[in-house]
C-alpha positions as CSV (number, residue, x, y, z in Angstrom):
1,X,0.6,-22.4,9.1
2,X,1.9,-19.2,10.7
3,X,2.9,-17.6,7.5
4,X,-0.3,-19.1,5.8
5,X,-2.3,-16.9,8.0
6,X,-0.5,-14.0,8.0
7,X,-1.2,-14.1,4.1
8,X,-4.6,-14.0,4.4
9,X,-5.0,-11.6,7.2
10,X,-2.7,-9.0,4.9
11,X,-5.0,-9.7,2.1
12,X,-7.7,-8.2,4.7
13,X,-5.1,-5.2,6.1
14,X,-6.2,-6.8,9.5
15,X,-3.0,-8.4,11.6
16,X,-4.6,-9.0,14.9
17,X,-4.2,-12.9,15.2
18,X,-7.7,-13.9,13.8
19,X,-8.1,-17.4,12.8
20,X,-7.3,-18.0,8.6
21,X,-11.1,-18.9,8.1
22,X,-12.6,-15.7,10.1
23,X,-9.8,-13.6,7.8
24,X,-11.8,-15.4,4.5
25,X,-15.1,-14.8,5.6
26,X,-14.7,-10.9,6.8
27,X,-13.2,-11.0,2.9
28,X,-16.1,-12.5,1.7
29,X,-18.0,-9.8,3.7
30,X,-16.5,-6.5,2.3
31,X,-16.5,-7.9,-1.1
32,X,-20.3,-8.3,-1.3
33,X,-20.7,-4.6,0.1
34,X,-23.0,-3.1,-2.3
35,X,-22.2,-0.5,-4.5
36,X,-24.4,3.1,-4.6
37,X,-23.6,6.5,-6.0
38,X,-23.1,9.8,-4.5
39,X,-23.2,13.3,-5.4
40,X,-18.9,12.8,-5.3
41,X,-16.5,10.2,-5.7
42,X,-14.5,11.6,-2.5
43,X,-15.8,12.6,0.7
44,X,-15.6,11.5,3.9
45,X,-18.5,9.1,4.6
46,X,-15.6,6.7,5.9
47,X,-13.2,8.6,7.8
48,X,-11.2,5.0,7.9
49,X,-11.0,5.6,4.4
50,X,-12.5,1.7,3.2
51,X,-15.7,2.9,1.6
52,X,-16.5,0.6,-1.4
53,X,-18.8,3.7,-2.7
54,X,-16.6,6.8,-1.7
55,X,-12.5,7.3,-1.6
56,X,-11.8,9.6,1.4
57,X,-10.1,12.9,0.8
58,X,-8.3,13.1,3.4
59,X,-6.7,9.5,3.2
60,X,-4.6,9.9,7.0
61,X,-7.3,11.3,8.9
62,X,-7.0,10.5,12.9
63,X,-10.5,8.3,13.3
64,X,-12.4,7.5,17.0
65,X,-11.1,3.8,17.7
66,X,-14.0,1.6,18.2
67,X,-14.6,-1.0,21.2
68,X,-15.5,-4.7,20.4
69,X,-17.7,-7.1,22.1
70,X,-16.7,-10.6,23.4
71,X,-17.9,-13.5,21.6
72,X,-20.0,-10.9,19.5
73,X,-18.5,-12.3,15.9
74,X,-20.1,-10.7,12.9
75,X,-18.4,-9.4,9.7
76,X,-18.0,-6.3,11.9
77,X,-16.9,-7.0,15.0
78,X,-14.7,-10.4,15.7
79,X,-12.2,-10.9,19.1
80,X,-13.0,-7.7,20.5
81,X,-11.8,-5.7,17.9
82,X,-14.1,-3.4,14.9
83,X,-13.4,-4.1,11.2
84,X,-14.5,-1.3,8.8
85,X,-15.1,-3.6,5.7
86,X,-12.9,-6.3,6.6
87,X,-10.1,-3.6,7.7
88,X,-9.0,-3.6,11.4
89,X,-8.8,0.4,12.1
90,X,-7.5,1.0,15.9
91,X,-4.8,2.9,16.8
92,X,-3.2,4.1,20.1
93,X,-5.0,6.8,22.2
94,X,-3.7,7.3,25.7
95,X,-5.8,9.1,27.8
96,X,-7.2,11.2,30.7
97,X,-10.9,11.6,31.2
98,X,-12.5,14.0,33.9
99,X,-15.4,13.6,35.9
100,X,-18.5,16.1,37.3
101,X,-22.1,15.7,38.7
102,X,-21.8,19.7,38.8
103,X,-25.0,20.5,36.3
104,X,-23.1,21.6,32.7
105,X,-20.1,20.2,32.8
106,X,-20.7,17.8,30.0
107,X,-21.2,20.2,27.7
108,X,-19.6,23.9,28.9
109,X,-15.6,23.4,29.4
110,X,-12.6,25.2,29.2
111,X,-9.0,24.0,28.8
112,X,-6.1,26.3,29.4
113,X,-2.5,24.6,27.5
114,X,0.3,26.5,26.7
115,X,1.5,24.4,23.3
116,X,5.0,22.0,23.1
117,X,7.7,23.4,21.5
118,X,10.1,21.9,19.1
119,X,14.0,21.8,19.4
120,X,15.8,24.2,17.2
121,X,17.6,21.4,15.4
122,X,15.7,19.6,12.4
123,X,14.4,15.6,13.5
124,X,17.5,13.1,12.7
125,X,17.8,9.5,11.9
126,X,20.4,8.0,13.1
127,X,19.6,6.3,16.9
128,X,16.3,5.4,18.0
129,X,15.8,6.8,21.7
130,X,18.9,9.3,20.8
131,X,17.7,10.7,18.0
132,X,16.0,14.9,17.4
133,X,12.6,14.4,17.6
134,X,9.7,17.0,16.4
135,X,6.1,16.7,17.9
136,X,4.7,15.7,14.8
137,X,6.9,12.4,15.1
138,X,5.7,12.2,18.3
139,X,1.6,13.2,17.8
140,X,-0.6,13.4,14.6
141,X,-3.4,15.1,16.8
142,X,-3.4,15.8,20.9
143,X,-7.0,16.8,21.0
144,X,-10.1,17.5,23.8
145,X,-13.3,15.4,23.4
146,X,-17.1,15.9,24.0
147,X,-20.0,13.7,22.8
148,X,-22.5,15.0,20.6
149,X,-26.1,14.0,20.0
150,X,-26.8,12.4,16.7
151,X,-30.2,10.0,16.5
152,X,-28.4,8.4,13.4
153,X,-25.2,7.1,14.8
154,X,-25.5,4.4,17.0
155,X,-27.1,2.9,18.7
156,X,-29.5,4.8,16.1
157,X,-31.8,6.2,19.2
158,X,-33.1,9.6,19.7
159,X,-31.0,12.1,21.9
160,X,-32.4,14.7,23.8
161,X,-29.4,17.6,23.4
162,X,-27.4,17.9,27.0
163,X,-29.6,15.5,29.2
164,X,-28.0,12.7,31.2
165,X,-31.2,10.8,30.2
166,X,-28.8,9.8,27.0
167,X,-26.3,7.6,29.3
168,X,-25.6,4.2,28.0
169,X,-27.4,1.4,29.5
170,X,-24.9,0.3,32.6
171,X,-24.9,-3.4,31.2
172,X,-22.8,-1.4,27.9
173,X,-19.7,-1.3,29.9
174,X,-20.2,-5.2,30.0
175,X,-18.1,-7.8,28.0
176,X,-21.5,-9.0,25.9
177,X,-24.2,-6.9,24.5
178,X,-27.3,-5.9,26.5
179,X,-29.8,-8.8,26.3
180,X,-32.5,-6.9,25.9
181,X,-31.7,-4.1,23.6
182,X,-29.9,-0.5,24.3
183,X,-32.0,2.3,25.6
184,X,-29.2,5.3,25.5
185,X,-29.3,8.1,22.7
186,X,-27.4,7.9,19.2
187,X,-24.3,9.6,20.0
188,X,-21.9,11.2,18.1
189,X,-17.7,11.8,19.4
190,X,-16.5,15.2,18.8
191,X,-12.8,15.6,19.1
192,X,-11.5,19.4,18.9
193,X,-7.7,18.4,17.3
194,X,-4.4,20.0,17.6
195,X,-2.0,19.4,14.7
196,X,1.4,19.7,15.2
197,X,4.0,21.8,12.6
198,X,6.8,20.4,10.2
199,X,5.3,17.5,8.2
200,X,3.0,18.7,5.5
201,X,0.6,18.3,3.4
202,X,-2.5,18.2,5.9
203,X,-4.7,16.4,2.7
204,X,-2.7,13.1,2.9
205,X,0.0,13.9,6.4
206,X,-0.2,15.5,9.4
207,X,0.6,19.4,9.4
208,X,-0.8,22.4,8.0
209,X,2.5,24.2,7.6
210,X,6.1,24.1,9.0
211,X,5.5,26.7,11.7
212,X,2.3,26.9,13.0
213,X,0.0,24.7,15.3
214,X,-3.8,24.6,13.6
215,X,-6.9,23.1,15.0
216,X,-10.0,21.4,14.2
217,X,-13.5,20.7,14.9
218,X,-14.2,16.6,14.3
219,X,-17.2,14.7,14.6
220,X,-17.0,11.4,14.3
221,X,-20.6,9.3,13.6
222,X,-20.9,5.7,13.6
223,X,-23.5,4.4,10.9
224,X,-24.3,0.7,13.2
225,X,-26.9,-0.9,15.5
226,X,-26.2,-1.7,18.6
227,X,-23.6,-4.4,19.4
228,X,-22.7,-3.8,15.5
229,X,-24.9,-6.4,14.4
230,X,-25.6,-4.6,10.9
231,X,-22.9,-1.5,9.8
232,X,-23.9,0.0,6.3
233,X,-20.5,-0.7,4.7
234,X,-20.4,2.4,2.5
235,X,-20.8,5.2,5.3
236,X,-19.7,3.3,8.6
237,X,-17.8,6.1,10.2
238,X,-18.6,9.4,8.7
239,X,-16.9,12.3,10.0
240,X,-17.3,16.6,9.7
241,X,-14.4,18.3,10.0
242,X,-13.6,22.4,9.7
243,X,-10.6,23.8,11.1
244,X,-11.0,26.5,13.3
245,X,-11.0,29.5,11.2
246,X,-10.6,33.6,12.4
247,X,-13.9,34.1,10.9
248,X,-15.4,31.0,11.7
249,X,-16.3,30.2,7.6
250,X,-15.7,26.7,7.2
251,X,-12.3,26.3,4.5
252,X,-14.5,24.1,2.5
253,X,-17.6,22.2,2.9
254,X,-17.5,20.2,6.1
255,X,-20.1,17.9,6.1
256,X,-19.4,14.1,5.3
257,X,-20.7,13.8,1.5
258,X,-19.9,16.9,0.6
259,X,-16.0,17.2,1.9
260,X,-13.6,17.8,-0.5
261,X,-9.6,19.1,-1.3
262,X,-10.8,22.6,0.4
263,X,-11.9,21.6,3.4
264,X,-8.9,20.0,4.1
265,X,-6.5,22.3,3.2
266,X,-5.7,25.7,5.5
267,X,-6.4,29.1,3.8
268,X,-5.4,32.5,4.6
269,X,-8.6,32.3,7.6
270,X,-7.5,29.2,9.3
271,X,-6.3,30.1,12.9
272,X,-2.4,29.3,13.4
273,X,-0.9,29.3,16.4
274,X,3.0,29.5,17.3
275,X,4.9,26.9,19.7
276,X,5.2,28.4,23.0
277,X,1.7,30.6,22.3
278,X,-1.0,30.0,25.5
279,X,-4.7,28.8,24.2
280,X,-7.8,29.1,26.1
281,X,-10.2,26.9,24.5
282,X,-13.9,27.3,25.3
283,X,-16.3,24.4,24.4
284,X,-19.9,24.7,25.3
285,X,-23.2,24.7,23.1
286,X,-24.3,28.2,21.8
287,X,-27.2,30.0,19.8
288,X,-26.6,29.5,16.0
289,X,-26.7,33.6,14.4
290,X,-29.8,34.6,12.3
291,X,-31.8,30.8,13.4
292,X,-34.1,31.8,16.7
293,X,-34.2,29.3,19.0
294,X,-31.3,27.1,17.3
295,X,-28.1,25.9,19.4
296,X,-25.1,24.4,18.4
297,X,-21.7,22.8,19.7
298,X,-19.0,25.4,19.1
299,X,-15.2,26.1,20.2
300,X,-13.7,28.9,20.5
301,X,-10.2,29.5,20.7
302,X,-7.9,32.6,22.1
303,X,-4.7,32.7,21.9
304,X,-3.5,34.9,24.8
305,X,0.1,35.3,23.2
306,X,-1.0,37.2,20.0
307,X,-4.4,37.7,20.9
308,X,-6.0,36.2,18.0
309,X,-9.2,34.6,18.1
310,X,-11.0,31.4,16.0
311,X,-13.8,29.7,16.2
312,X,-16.4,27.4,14.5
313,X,-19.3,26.1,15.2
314,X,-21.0,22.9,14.6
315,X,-24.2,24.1,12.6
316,X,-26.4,23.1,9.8
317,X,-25.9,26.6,8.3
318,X,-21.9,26.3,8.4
319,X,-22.7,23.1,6.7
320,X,-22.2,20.2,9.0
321,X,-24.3,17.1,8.3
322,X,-26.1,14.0,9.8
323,X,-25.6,10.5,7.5
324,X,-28.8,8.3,6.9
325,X,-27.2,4.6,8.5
326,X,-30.0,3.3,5.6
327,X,-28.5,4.7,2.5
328,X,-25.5,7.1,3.7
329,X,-27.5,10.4,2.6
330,X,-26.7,13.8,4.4
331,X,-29.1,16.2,5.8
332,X,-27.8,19.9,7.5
333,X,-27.7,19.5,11.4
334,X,-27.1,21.3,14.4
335,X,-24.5,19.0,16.4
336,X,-25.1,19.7,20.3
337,X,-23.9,17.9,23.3
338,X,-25.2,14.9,24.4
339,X,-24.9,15.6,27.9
340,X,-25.8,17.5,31.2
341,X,-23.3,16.3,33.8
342,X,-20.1,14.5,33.5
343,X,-21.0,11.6,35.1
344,X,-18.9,8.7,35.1
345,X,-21.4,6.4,33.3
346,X,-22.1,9.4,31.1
347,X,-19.8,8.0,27.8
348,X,-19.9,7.1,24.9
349,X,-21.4,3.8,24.0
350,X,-19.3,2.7,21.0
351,X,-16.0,4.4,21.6
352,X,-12.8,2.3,22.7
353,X,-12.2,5.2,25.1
354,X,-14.9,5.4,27.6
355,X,-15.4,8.9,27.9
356,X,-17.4,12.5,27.4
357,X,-14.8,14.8,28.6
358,X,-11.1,14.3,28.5
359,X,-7.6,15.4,26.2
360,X,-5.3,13.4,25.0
361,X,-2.3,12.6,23.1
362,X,-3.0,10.3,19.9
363,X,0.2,8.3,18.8
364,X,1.8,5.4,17.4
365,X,1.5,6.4,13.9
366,X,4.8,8.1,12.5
367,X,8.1,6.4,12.3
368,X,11.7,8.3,10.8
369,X,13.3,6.5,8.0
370,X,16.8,7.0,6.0
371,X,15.4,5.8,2.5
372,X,11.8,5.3,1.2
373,X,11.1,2.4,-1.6
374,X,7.6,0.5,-2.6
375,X,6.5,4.3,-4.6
376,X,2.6,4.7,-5.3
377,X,0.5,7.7,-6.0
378,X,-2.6,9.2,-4.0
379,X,-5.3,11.2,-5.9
380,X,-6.0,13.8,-3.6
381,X,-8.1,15.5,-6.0
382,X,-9.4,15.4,-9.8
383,X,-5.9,16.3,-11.4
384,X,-3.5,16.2,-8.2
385,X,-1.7,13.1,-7.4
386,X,0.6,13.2,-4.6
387,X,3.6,10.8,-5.2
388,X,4.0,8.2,-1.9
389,X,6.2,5.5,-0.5
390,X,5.1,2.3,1.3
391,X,8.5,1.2,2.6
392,X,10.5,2.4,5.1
393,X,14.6,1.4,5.4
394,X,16.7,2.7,8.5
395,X,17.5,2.0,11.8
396,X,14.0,2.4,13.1
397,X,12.8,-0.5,10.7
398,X,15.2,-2.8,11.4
399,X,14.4,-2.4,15.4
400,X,11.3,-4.4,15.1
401,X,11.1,-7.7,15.8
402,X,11.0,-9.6,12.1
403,X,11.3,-6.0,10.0
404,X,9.6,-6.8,7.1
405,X,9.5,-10.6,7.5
406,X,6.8,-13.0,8.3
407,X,6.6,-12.4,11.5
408,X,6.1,-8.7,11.1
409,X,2.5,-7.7,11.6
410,X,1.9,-4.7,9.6
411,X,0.9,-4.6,6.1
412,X,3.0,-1.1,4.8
413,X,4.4,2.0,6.3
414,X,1.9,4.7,3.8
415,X,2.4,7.0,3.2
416,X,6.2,8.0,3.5
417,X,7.6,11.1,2.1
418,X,10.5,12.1,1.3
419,X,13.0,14.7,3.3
420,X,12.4,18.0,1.4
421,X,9.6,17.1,-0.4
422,X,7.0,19.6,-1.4
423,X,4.4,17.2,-2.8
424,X,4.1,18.5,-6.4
425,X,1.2,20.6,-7.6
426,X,0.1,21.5,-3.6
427,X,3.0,23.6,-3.0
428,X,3.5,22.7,0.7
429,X,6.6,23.6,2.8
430,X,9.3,21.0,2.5
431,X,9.2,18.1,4.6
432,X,11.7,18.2,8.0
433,X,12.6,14.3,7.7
434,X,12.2,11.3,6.0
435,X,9.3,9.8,7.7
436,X,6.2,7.7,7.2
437,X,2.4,8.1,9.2
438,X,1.5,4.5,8.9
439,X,-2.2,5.4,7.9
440,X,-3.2,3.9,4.1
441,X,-3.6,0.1,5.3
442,X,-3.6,-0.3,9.2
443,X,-4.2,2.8,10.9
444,X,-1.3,2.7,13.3
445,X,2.3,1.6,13.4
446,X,1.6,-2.1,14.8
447,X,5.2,-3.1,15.5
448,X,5.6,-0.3,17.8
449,X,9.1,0.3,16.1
450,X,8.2,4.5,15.4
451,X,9.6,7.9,17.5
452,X,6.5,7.4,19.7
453,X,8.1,4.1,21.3
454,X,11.3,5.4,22.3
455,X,12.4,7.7,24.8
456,X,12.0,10.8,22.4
457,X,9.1,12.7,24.5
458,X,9.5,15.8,26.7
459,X,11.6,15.5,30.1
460,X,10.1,18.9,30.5
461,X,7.9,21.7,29.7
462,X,11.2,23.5,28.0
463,X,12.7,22.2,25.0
464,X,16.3,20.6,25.0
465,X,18.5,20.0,21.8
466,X,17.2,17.0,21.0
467,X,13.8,16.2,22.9
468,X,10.8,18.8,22.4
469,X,9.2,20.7,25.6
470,X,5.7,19.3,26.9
471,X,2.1,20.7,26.9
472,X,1.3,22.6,29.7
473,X,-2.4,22.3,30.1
474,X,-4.1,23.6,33.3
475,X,-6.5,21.2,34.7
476,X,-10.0,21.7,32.8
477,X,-13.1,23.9,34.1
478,X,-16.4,24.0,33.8
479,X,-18.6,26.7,35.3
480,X,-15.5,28.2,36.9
481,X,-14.5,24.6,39.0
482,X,-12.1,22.3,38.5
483,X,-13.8,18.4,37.6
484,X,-13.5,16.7,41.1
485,X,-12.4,13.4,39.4
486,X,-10.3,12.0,36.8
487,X,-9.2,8.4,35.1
488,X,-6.0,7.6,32.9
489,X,-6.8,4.9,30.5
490,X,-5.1,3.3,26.9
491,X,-6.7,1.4,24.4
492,X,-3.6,0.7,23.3
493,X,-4.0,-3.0,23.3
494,X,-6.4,-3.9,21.1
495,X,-3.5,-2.5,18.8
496,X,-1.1,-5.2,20.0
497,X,-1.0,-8.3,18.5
498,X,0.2,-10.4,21.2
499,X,-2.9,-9.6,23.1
500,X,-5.1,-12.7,23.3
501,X,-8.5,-13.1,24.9
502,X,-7.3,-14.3,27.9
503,X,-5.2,-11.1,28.5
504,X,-1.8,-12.4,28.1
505,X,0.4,-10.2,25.8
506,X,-1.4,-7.2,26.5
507,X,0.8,-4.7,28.5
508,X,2.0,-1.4,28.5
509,X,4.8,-0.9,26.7
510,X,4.0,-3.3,24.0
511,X,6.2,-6.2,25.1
512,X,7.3,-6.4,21.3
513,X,7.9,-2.6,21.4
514,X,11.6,-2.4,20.9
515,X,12.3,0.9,22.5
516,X,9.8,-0.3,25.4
517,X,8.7,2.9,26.3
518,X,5.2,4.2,26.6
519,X,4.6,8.0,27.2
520,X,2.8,9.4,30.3
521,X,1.3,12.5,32.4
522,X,2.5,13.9,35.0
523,X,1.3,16.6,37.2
524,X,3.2,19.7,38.3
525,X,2.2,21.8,40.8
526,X,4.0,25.1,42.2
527,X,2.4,27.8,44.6
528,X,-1.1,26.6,44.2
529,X,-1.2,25.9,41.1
530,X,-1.6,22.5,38.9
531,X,-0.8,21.8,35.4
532,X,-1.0,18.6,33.3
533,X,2.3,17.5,31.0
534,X,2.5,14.9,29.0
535,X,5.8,12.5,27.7
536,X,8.7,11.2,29.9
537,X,8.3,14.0,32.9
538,X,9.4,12.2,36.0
539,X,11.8,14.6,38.1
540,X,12.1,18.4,38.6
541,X,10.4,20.8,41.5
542,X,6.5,19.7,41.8
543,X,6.4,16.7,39.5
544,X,4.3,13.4,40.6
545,X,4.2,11.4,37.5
546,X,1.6,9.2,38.5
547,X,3.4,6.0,39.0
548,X,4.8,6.8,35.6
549,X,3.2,3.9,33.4
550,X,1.8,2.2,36.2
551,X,-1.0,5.1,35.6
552,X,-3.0,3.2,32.9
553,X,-3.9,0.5,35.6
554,X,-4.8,-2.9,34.3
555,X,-6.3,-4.6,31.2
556,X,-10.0,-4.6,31.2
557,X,-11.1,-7.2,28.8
558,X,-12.6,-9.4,30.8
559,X,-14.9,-7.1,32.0
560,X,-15.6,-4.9,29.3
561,X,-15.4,-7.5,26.3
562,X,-12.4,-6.0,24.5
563,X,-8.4,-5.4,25.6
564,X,-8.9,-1.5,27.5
565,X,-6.4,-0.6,30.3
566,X,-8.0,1.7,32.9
567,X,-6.8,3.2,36.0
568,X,-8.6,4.0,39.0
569,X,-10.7,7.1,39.2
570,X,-9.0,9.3,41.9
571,X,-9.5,12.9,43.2
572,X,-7.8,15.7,40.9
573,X,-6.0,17.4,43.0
574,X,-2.2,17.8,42.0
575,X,-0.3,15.8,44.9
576,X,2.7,18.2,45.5
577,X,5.3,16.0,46.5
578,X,7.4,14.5,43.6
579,X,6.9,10.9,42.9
580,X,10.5,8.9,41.6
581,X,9.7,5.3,40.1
């Protein structure tokens, strides 16, 4: 029965335990999407990339995770856990929201983070939790969040641009869905992403060269009623994305229908930032030039080490777009934030992470191999393939619990590549190591066997010969004041697929995680000051790291209807006096 089942949830891509006859009738489901044109065959109307009507061009991009409802079982929704057509798509986001009443700090904040550096060495293969690692092993995207209004994602309402009147319905954060209906505003979840160098090409991997950090602007829509009753199958997670460019000219068109090749691939505009460079980033809404009266969400990067500047800004004129949840159609938009204050109840309402303002570090998705087998090829674009591989072999594999046996949960490892490889007709940089980001059928590496599972993250803000140096961030700021309060949370299991209803099997590490290791923050603070890192910090002058692990508090599922571990909310000052687990 156990290998039965594990048949039919691959012929899904979903592995999270459902029963065999839920697995057949989210199949049925996604089949009988129906079919509808658009002006292109790729896009990104499904950032997920399981579209029936559009293939995503950018098949590995980093998508919001999405809660679930207990004993809320549609073809969308089933054991607490979102399927995009029949596809679960979480993933692994650890993270640290902040908290203000102080009037504009949901939507006018700065961030301060000097960016992690990479050992000299190139990544190796040889011992897991020994090995070189590189941050793009260790993070596809760390990245800072802000919601956004947008009357057609859900819960398809009307927003009122930065008012708290938006704020989710307190029976939301419940396990079941409001009995009588949801009253907050459609709301959007903009994520401003940091991509780390060394594994490239950005199109179907993670980097934009082998150098260089780049950036983005993401906003991620969610085309369903409330409680995900009714999705439309062919658009249910659009997304815009523009990286950050010096002249603040979208690369290519950013808008969901419309995104193509371009838009996803750097040019000689995009801002690129070196390891070790210091970044203020400056977040906040902000008139739109040559429209009176318009506003729009826009970031703004310096980079204090070679004092270059980029920006973008998330406006109907640079191209950005609303999608119809009736029949996936794009109109030009101002995006603007969906909030005044950063209360704690100020969130969004569909999200797995309950938040409006907070960074973190997105993982679980790349793991090292020694060989690559299973080969396939992607169309990235009319007349480019890129050449992939589904299987990893090497020392990492063979960790997990099962491998590639029936007990192993994951459905591939796509896309690998090759060490050295260039990826044909897009000229990129070569490759650093053999690797695969575990994106094209399960959007995460779901036997926790990868880099991001061992103890291959910082010790430190410097780098060593085999581990890189963290993030220094300083704590955020709005208005010129630190946020009073801040939570740590995971939705890391609803990824794990031990986790049952009941909340046994759910822990952090994974308890199938063979390295059983589960990065952290930790706060440092020397003559007055206070600065977030983030990895395996937990000694040195000035470090508390938070009860190491012990940060992310317990699993919420009960609760909130779906496996979330959330810590306490606590004061954010930095606690001087190191804390040893």
């Amino acid at each position: 029965m156990r290998s039965l089942l594990l048949i039919r949830c691959r012929s899904l891509r979903a592995t999270m335990g459902v029963t065999a006859v839920v697995a057949v009738i989210l199949l049925a489901f996604a089949a009988g999407a129906g079919a509808q044109t658009f002006s292109s065959s790729k896009g990104e109307l499904d950032c997920n990339g399981d579209s029936p009507a559009q293939q995503s061009v950018r098949t590995t991009m980093n998508c919001t995770d999405i809660r679930g409802f207990a004993n809320e079982d549609n073809r969308n929704t089933w054991d607490g856990r979102f399927y995009d057509n029949g596809t679960y798509i979480g993933h692994d986001e650890p993270d640290m929201s902040f908290f203000s009443n102080q009037p504009g700090a949901g939507n006018d904040v700065t961030w301060t983070e000097t960016v992690g550096r990479d050992p000299s060495a190139l990544p190796t293969v040889k011992t897991p939790g020994a090995d070189v690692a590189h941050w793009f092993e260790l993070t596809p995207a760390p990245w800072m969040s802000m919601m956004m209004c947008d009357p057609n994602s859900e819960p398809q309402n009307p927003c009122t641009p930065e008012s708290d009147a938006n704020a989710p319905d307190p029976c939301t954060i419940s396990a079941t869905p409001c009995p009588n209906g949801y009253t907050g505003g459609g709301s959007a979840f903009m994520e401003m992403q940091l991509y780390p160098p060394g594994f490239s090409p950005f199109a179907d991997a993670i980097s934009c060269d082998n150098s260089h950090w780049c950036a983005a602007l993401t906003i991620d829509s969610l085309e369903c009623t409330y409680g995900f009753t009714t999705c439309n199958q062919n658009c249910e997670e659009p997304v815009n994305f523009a990286f950050i460019q010096r002249n603040g000219v979208p690369a290519g068109p950013p808008g969901p229908e419309t995104a193509d090749l371009q838009s996803e691939t750097p040019n000689s505009q995009t801002l690129l930032m070196n390891p070790g460079d210091t970044l203020v980033i400056h977040m906040s809404n902000a008139s739109v030039p040559g429209s009176r009266g318009a506003r729009a969400f826009t970031v703004v990067i310096d980079d204090l080490t070679t004092h270059q500047r980029g920006f973008m800004q998330a406006s109907a004129a640079n191209g950005f777009a609303t999608t119809s949840p009736a029949d996936c159609s794009t109109t030009p938009f101002n995006f603007q934030p969906e909030y005044n204050t950063a209360g704690y109840n100020n969130i969004t309402p569909w999200g797995a992470i309950r938040t409006n303002i907070s960074t973190e570090f997105e993982t679980g998705h790349f793991e090292a191999c020694t060989s690559l087998s299973d080969p396939g090829s992607d169309p990235v674009a009319p007349g480019i393939t890129d050449v992939f591989y589904s299987a990893c072999n090497g020392p990492y594999e063979n960790a997990a619990p099962g491998g590639d046996g029936a007990t192993d949960p994951e459905v591939s490892d796509a896309p690998c590549f090759p060490k050295g490889d260039t990826h044909g007709a897009l000229h990129t940089p070569p490759d650093e190591v053999t690797g695969c980001y575990e994106a094209f059928t399960q959007n995460g590496d779901l036997d926790f066997d990868g880099t991001p599972y061992w103890r291959e993250w910082p010790t430190s803000a410097w780098p060593t010969p085999t581990l890189p140096g963290s993030f220094v961030s300083a704590l955020p700021s709005t208005g010129g004041r630190e946020y009073p309060l801040y939570q740590v949370q995971t939705d890391l299991a609803l990824s794990e697929s031990t986790c049952a209803a009941d909340g046994s099997g759910c822990s952090v590490p994974p308890p199938n995680a063979p390295g059983q290791f589960y990065p952290y923050w930790s706060r440092v603070g020397f003559g007055g000051f206070c600065a977030l890192e983030f990895g395996n910090v937990s000694s040195g002058f000035g470090v508390n790291d938070l009860g190491g692990d012990a940060q992310y508090g317990t699993d919420q599922q009960s609760t909130l209807g779906y496996p979330e571990f959330l810590g306490p909310v606590q004061r954010n000052s930095c606690g001087f006096s190191p804390h040893r687990r």
